[in-house]
LOGU-956959 format. One record per residue (C-alpha): residue number from 0; residue in three letters; x, y, z. Coordinates in pm, whole numbers, plus 50000, padded with zeros to 5 digits. Layout:
+-----+-----+-------+-------+-------+
!   n ! res !    c1 !    c2 !    c3 !
+-----+-----+-------+-------+-------+
! NUM ! ALA !     X !     Y !     Z !
...
+-----+-----+-------+-------+-------+
//
This chain:
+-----+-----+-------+-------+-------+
!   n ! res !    c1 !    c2 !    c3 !
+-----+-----+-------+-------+-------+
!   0 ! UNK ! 50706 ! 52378 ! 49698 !
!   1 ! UNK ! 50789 ! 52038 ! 49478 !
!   2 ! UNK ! 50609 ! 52006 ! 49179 !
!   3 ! UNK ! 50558 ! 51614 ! 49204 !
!   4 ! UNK ! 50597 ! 51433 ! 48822 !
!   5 ! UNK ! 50459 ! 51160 ! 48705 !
!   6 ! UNK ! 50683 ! 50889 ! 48529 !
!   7 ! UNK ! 50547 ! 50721 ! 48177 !
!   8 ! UNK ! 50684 ! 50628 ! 47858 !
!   9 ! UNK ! 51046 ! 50555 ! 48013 !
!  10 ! UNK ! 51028 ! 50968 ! 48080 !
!  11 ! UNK ! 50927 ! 51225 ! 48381 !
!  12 ! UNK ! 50643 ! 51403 ! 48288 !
!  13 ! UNK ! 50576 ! 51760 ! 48522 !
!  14 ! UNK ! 50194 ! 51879 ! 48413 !
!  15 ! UNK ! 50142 ! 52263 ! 48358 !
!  16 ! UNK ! 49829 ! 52267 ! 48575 !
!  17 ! UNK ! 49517 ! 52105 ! 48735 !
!  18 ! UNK ! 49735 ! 52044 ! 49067 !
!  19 ! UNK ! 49616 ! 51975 ! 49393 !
!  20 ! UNK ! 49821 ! 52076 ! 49729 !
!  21 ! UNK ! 49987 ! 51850 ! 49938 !
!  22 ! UNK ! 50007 ! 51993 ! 50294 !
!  23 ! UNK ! 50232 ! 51875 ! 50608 !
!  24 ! UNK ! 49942 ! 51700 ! 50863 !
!  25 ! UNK ! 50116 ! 51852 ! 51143 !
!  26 ! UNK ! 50204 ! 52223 ! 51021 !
!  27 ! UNK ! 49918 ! 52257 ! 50722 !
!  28 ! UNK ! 50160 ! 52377 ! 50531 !
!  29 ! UNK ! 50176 ! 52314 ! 50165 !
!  30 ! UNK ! 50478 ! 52052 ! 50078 !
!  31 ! UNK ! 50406 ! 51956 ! 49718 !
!  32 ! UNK ! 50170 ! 52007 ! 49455 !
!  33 ! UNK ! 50017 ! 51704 ! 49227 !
!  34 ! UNK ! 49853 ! 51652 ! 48884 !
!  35 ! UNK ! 49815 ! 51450 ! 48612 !
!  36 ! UNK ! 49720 ! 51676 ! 48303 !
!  37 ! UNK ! 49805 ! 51593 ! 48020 !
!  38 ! UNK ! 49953 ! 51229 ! 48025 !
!  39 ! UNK ! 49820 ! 51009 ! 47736 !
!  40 ! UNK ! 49777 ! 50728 ! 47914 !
!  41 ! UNK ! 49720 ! 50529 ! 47620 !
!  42 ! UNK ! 50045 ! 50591 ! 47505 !
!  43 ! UNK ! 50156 ! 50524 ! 47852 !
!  44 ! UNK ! 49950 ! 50161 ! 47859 !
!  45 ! UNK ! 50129 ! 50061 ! 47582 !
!  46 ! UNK ! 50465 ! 50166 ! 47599 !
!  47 ! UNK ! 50473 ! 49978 ! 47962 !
!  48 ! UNK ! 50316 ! 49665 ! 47770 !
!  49 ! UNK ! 50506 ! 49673 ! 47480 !
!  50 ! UNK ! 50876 ! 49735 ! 47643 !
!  51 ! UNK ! 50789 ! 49648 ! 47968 !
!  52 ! UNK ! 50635 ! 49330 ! 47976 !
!  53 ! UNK ! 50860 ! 49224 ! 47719 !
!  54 ! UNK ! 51111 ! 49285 ! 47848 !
!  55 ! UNK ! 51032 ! 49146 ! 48235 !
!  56 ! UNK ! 50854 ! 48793 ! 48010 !
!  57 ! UNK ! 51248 ! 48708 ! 47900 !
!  58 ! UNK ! 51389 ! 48721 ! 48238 !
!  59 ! UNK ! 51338 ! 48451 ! 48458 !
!  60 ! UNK ! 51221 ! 48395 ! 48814 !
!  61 ! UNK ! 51583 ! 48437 ! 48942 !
!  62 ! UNK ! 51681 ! 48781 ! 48739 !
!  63 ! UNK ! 51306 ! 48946 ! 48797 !
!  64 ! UNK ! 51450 ! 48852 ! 49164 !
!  65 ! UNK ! 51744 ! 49027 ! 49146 !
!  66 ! UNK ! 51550 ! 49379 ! 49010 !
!  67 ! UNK ! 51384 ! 49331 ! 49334 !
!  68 ! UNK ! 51680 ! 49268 ! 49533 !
!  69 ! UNK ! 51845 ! 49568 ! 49390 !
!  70 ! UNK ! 51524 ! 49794 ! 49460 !
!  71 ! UNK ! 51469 ! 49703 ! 49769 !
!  72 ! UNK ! 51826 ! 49814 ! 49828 !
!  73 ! UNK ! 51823 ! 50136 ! 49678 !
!  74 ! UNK ! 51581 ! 50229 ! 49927 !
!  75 ! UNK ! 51731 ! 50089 ! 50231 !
!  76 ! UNK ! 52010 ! 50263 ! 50123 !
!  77 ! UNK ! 51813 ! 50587 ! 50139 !
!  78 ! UNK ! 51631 ! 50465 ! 50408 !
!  79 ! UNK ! 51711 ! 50774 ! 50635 !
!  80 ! UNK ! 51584 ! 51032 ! 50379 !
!  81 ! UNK ! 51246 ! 50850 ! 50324 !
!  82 ! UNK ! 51158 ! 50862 ! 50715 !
!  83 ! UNK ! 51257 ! 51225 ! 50714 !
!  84 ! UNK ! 51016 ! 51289 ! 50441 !
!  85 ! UNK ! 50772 ! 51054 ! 50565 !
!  86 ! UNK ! 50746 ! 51236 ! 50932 !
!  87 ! UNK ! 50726 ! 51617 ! 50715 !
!  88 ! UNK ! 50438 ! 51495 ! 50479 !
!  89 ! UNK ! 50238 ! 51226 ! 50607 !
!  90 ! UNK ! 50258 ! 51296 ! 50985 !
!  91 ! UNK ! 50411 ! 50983 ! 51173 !
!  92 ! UNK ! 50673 ! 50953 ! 51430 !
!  93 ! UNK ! 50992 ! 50826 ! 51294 !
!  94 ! UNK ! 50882 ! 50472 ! 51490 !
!  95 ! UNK ! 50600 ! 50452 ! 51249 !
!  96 ! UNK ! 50739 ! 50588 ! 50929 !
!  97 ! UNK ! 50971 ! 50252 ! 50984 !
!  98 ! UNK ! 50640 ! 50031 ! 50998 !
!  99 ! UNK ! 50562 ! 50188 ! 50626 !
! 100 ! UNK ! 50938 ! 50242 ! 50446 !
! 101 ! UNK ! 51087 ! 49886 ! 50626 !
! 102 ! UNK ! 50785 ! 49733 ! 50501 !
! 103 ! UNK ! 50834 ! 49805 ! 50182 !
! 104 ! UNK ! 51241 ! 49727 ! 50140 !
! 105 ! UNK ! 51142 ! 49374 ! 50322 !
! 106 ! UNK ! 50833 ! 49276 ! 50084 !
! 107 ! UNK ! 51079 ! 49357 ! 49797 !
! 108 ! UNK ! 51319 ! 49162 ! 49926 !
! 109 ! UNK ! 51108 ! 48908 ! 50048 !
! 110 ! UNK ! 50977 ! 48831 ! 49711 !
! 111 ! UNK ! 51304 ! 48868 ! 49564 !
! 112 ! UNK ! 51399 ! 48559 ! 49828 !
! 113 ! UNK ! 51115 ! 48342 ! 49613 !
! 114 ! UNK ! 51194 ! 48455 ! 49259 !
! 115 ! UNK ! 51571 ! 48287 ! 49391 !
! 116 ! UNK ! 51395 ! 47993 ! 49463 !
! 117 ! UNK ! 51235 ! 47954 ! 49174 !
! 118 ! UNK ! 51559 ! 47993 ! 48959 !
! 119 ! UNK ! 51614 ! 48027 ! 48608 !
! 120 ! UNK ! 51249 ! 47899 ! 48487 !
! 121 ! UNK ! 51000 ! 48155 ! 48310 !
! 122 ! UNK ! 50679 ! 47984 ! 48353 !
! 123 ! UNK ! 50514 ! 47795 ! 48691 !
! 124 ! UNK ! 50386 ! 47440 ! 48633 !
! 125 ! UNK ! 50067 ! 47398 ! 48768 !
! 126 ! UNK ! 49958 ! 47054 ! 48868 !
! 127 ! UNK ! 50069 ! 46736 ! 48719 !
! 128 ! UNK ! 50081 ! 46666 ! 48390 !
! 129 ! UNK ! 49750 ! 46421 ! 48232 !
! 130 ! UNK ! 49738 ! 46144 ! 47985 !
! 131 ! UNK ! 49415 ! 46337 ! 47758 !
! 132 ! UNK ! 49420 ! 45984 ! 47562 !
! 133 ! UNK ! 49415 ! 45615 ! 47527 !
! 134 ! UNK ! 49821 ! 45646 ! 47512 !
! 135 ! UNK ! 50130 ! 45893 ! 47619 !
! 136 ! UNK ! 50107 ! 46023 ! 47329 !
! 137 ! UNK ! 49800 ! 46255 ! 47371 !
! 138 ! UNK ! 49967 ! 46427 ! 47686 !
! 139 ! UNK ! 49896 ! 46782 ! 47897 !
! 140 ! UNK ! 50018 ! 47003 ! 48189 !
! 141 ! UNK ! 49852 ! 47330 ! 48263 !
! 142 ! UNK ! 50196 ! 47615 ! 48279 !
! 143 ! UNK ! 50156 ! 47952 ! 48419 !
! 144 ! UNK ! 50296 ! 48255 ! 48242 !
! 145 ! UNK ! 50302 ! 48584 ! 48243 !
! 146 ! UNK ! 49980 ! 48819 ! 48113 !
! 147 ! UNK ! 50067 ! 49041 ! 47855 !
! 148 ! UNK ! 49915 ! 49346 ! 48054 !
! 149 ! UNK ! 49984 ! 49570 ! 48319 !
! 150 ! UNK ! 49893 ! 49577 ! 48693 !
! 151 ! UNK ! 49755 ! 49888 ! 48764 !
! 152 ! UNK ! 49843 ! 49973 ! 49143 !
! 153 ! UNK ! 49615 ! 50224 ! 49313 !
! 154 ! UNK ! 49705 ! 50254 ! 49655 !
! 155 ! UNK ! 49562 ! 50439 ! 49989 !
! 156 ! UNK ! 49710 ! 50717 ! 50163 !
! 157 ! UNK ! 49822 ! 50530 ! 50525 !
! 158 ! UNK ! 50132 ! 50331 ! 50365 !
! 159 ! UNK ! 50293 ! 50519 ! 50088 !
! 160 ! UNK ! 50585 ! 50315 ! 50047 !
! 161 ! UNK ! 50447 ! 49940 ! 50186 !
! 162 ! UNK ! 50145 ! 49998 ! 49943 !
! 163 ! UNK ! 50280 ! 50009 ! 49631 !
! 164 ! UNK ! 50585 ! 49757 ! 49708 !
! 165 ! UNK ! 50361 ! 49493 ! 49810 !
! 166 ! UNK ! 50173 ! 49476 ! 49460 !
! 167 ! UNK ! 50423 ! 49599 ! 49275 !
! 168 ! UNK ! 50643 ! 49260 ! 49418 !
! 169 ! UNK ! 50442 ! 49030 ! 49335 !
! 170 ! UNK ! 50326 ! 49160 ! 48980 !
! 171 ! UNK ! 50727 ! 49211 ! 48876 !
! 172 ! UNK ! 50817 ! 48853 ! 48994 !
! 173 ! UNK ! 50546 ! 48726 ! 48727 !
! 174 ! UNK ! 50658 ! 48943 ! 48489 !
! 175 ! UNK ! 50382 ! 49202 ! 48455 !
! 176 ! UNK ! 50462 ! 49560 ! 48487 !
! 177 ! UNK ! 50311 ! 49767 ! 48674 !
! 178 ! UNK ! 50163 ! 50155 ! 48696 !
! 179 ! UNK ! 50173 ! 50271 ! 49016 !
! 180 ! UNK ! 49884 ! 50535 ! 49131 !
! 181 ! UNK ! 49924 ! 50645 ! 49494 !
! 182 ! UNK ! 49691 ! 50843 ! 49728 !
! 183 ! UNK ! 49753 ! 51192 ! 49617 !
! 184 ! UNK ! 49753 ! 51327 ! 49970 !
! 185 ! UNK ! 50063 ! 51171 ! 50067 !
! 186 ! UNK ! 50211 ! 51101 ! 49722 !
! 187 ! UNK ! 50508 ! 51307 ! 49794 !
! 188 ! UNK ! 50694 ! 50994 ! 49971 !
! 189 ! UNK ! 50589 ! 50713 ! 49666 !
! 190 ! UNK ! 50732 ! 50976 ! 49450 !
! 191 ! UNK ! 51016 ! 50998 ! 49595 !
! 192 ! UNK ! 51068 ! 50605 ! 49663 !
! 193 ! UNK ! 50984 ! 50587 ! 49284 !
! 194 ! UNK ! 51244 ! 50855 ! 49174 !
! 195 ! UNK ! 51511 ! 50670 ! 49373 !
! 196 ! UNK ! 51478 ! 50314 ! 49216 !
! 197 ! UNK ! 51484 ! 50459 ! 48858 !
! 198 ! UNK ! 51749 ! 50682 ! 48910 !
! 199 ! UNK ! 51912 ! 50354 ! 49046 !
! 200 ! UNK ! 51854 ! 50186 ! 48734 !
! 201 ! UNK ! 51712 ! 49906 ! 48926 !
! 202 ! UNK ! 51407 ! 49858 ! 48684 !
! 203 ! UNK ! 51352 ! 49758 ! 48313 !
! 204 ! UNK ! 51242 ! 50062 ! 48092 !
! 205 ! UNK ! 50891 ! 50051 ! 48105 !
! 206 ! UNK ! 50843 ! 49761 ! 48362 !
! 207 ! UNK ! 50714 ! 50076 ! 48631 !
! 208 ! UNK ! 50499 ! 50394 ! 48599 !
! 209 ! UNK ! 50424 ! 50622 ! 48835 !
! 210 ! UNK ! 50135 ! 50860 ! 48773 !
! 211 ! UNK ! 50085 ! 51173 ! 49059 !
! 212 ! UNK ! 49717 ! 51313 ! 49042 !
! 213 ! UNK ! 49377 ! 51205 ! 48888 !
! 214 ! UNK ! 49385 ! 50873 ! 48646 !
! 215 ! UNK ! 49194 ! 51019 ! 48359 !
! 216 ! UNK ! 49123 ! 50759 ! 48134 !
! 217 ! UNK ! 49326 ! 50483 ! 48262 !
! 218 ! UNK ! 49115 ! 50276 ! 48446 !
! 219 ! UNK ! 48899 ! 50278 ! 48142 !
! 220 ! UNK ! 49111 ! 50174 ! 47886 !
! 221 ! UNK ! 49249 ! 49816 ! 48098 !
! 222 ! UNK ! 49201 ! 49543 ! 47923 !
! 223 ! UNK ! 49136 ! 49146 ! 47954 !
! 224 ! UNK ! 49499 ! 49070 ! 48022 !
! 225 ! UNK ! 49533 ! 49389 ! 48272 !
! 226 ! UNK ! 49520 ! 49367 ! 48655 !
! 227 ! UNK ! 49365 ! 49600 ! 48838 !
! 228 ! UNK ! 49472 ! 49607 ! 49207 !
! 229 ! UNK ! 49283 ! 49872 ! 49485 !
! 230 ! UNK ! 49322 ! 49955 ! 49847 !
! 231 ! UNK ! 49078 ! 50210 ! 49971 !
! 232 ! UNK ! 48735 ! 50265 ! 50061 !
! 233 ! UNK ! 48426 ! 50001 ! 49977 !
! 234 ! UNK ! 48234 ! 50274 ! 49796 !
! 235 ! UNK ! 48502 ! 50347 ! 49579 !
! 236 ! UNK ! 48613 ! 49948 ! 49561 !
! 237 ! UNK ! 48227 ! 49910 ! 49437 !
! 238 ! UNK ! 48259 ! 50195 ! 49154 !
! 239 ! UNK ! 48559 ! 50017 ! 49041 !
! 240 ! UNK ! 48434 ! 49702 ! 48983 !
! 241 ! UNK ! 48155 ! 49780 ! 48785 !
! 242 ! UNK ! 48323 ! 49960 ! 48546 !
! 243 ! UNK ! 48218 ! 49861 ! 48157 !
! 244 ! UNK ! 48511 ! 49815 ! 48014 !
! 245 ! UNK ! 48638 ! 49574 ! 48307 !
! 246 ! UNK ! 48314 ! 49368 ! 48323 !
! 247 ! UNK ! 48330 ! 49344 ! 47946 !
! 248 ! UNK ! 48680 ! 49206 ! 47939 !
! 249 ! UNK ! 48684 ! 49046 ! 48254 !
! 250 ! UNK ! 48964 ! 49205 ! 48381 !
! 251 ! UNK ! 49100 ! 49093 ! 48684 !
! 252 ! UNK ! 49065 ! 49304 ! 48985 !
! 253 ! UNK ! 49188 ! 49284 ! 49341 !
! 254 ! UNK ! 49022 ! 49482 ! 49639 !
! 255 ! UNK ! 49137 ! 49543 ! 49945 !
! 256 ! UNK ! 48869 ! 49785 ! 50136 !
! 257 ! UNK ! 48730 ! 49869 ! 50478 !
! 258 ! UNK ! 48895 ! 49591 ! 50705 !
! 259 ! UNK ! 48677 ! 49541 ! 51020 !
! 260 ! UNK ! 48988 ! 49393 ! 51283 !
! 261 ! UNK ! 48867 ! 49260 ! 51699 !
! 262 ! UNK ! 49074 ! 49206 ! 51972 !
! 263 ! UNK ! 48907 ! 48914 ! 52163 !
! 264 ! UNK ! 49034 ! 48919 ! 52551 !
! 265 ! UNK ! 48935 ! 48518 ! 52646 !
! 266 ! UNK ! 48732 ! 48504 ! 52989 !
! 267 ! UNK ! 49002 ! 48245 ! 53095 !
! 268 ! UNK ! 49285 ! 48536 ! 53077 !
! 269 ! UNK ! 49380 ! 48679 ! 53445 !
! 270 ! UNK ! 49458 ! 49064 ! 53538 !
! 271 ! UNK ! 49822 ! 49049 ! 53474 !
! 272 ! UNK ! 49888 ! 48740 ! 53365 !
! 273 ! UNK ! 50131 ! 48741 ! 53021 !
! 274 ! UNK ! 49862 ! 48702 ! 52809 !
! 275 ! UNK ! 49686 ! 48988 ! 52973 !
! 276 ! UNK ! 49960 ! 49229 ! 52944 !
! 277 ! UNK ! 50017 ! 49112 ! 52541 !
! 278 ! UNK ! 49626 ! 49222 ! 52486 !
! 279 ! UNK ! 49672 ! 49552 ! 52608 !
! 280 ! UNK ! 50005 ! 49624 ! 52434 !
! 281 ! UNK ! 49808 ! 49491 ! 52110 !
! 282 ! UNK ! 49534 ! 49698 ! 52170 !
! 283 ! UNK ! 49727 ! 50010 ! 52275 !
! 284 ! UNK ! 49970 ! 49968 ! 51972 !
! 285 ! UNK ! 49676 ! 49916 ! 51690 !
! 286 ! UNK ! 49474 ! 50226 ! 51812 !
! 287 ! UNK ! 49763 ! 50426 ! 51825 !
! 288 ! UNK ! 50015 ! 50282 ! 51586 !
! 289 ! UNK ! 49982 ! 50526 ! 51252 !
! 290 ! UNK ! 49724 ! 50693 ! 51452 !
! 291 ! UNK ! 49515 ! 50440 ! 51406 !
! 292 ! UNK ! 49507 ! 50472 ! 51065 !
! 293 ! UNK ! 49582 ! 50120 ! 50919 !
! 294 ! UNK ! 49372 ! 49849 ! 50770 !
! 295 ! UNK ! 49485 ! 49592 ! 51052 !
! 296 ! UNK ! 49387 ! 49885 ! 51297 !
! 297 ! UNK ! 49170 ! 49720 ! 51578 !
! 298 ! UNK ! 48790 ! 49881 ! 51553 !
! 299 ! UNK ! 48626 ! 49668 ! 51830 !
! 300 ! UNK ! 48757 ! 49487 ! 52176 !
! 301 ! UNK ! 48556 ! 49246 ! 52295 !
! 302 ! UNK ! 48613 ! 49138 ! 52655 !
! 303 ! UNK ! 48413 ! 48955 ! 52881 !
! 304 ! UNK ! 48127 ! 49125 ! 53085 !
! 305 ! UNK ! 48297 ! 49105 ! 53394 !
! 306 ! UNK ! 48627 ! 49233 ! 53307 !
! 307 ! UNK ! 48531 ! 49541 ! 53100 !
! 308 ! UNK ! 48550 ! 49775 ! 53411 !
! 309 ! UNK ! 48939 ! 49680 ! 53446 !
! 310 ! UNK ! 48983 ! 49631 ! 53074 !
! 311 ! UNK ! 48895 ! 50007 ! 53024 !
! 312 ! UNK ! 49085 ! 50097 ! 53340 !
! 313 ! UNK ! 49376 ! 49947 ! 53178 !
! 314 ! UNK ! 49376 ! 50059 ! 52884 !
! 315 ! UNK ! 49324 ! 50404 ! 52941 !
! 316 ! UNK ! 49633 ! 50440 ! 53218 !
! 317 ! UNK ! 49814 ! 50345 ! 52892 !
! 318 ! UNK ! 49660 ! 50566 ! 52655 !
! 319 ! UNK ! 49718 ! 50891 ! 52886 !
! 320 ! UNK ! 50105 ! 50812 ! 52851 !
! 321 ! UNK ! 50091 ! 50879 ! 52480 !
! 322 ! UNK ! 50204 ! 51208 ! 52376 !
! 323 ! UNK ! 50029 ! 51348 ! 52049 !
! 324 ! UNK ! 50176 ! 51643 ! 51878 !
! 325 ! UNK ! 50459 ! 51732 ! 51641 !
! 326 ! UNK ! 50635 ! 51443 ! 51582 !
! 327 ! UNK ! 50956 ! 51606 ! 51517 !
! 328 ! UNK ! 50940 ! 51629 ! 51849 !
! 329 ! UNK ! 51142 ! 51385 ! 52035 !
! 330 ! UNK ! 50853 ! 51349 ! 52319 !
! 331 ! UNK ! 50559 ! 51281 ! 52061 !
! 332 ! UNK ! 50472 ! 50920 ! 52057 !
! 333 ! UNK ! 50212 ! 50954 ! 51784 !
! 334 ! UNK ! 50149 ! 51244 ! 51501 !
! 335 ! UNK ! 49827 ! 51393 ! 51359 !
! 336 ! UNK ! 49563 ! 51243 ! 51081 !
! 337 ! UNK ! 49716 ! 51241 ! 50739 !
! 338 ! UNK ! 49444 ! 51466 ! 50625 !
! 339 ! UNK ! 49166 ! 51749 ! 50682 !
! 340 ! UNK ! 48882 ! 51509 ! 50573 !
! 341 ! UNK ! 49015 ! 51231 ! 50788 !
! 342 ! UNK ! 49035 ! 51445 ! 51083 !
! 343 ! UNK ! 48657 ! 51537 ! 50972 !
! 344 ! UNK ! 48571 ! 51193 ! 50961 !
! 345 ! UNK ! 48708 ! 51062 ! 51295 !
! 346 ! UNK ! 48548 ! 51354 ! 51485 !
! 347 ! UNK ! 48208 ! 51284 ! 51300 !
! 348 ! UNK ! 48278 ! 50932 ! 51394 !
! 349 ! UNK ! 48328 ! 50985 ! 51765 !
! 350 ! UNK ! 48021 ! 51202 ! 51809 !
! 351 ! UNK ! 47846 ! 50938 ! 51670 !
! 352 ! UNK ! 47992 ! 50691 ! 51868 !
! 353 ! UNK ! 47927 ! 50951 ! 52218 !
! 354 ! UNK ! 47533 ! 50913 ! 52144 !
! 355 ! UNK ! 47536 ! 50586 ! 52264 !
! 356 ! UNK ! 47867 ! 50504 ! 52386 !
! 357 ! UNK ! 48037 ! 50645 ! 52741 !
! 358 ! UNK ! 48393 ! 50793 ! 52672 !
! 359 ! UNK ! 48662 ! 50596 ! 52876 !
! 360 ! UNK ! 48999 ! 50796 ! 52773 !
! 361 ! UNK ! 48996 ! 51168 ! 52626 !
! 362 ! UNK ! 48775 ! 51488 ! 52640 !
! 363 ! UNK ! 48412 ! 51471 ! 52564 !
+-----+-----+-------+-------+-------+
//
């Protein structure tokens, strides 16, 4: 069983206890084992502020573009490893596990594509510039630059590769580096996408940090030129903000939690028309896609009164063709819940839904 480390300071760091299991959603199996103990992460804050961030502040746009080029490389070119470990430890089919790793290699790359753009400039100009006085002489443009910070990633289980890469992007191309905190439950894959771009020597020292397990302290020692950037629950996204030391500094922080998506059918759209057929693909494909377990997931159809009867009809010929299972298995079409307490919470979820709600596709 991998022992998963955490990398700060410009070193790996392997704890010597505190760990929690990581298990295979399909088997149960253990796969890994997590923690965080003992990791100063005060040491850690700085050293990523300090040689990081200075480090990233004298590229410009156009070389911060090219670390992201060459990361988002790296992992393409391991691309076939990652969805291998993706299928063993989070439970997706291979389709899927190419939603989550391709995402992640084209965000880098995409963002690498503006930071081109942008060229050999450090700072954005924002707006044009104002005559302050009664002459040119008293003249002023607002520039943006780079905090002197971190952006502190913490990311949710479903998209262990997208998740990080997507704020991770963004933050590097303004020349903030970033700590990256994954879902512990499936932080066997970010590890691994992590180990692979500093092994590739893709990254400044200190421009990324990965830490595997609890955050300790860190949260509470970010600071007014910090970022803090969540995906994850509401509950959790409320804790978070109300932290003291963030309120007291006003550090910046970015929530992405508890997405409620529709699918609208119009009541101008025919049985079988194009438009008809494109709803229930949609519909079928964000229920089922990850196993549903996605922020853009749709959680309520609304159709017209007097097409629901078909509607359900439809949709549920095309939800007895999908195969659930192993998804090593060449049949499966879509793999188990990435965890035990998100298994517990869908079936708690469904009973609550059966009290008032008549079942259209499955067993009661």
């Amino acid at each position: 069983m991998k022992t998963l480390k955490s990398y700060v300071g410009g070193r790996w760091h392997e704890a010597a206890g505190g760990f929690q299991e990581l298990v295979d959603p399909t088997t149960e199996q253990p796969v890994a084992r997590a923690s965080s103990a003992g990791i100063d992460f005060g040491a850690a804050l700085a050293h990523a502020r300090d040689a990081g961030g200075s480090t990233l502040r004298a590229m410009s746009f156009a070389e911060r573009a090219a670390t992201l080029k060459a990361m988002s490389k790296a992992l393409y070119e391991r691309r076939d490893e990652l969805l291998e470990l993706s299928v063993r430890s989070t439970g997706t089919t291979r389709r899927d596990a190419k939603f989550d790793i391709d995402g992640a290699t084209g965000t880098l790359a995409y963002y690498a594509g503006v930071g081109r753009e942008l060229g050999e400039r450090r700072v954005l100009d924002d707006g044009e510039g104002v005559q302050l006085g009664r002459t040119p002489r008293f003249w002023g443009r607002h520039v943006r630059v780079p905090r002197r910070g971190v952006a502190v990633c913490v990311n949710a289980f479903n998209f262990p590769a997208w998740g990080w890469a997507e704020k991770a992007s963004a933050a590097l191309l303004a020349g903030v580096p970033v700590v990256v905190k994954p879902a512990t439950s499936t932080a066997l894959l970010t590890a691994r996408t992590i180990e692979i771009v500093v092994e590739a020597g893709t990254v400044p020292e200190g421009a990324i940090s990965l830490v595997c397990g609890a955050t300790g302290d860190l949260l509470e020692r970010l600071g007014p030129q910090d970022v803090l950037a969540f995906t994850g629950s509401a509950d959790t996204a409320r804790r978070l903000r109300g932290l003291a030391n963030l309120l007291a500094s006003s550090t910046a922080v970015n929530i992405e939690a508890d997405s409620l998506n529709a699918a609208v059918l119009g009541a101008d759209v025919e049985p079988g028309s194009e438009t008809w057929e494109l709803f229930l693909r949609d519909v079928e494909r964000e229920v089922t896609q990850k196993t549903g377990q996605k922020c853009t997931a749709v959680r309520r159809i609304f159709v017209p009164r007097e097409r629901a009867a078909t509607v359900e009809e439809a949709l549920a010929g095309r939800l007895a063709a999908v195969v659930t299972g192993n998804p090593l298995e060449d049949a499966v079409t879509m793999g188990p819940l990435a965890t035990a307490s998100q298994l517990a919470e869908a079936v708690a979820g469904v009973a609550r839904l059966a009290e008032t709600a008549t079942l259209v596709h499955g067993t009661g």
